[in-house]
Phi, psi and omega in degrees: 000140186242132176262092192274169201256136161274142173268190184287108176111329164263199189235143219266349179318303198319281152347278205302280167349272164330306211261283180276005158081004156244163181235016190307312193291314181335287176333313178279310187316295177343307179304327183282002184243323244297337172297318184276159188274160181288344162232154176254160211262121189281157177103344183333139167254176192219105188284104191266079200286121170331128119217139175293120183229156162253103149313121188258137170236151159207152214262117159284093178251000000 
């Protein structure tokens, strides 16, 4: 589990994205958050949990 530190302002949407290149995950992140506001507080920590996520890419021919 990785703990990032939040600055003033941001969104834990914001976070999620950065750290797993998906928002697929969100739900779950939340539940390991269920404490924080939709925007953040600075220093809020924010508990980022091992999940396996898949990149869907899709191939254009």
């Amino acid at each position: 589990m990785t703990k990032y530190i939040a600055h003033e302002g941001e969104r834990l949407d914001q976070i999620v994205y950065k750290h797993y290149k998906t928002l697929d995950v969100f739900a779950q992140v939340l539940k390991f958050n269920a404490r924080l506001k939709p925007i953040l507080a600075d220093k809020d920590i924010v508990y980022l949990p091992t999940i396996k996520t898949e990149i869907k890419k899709e191939i254009k021919w």
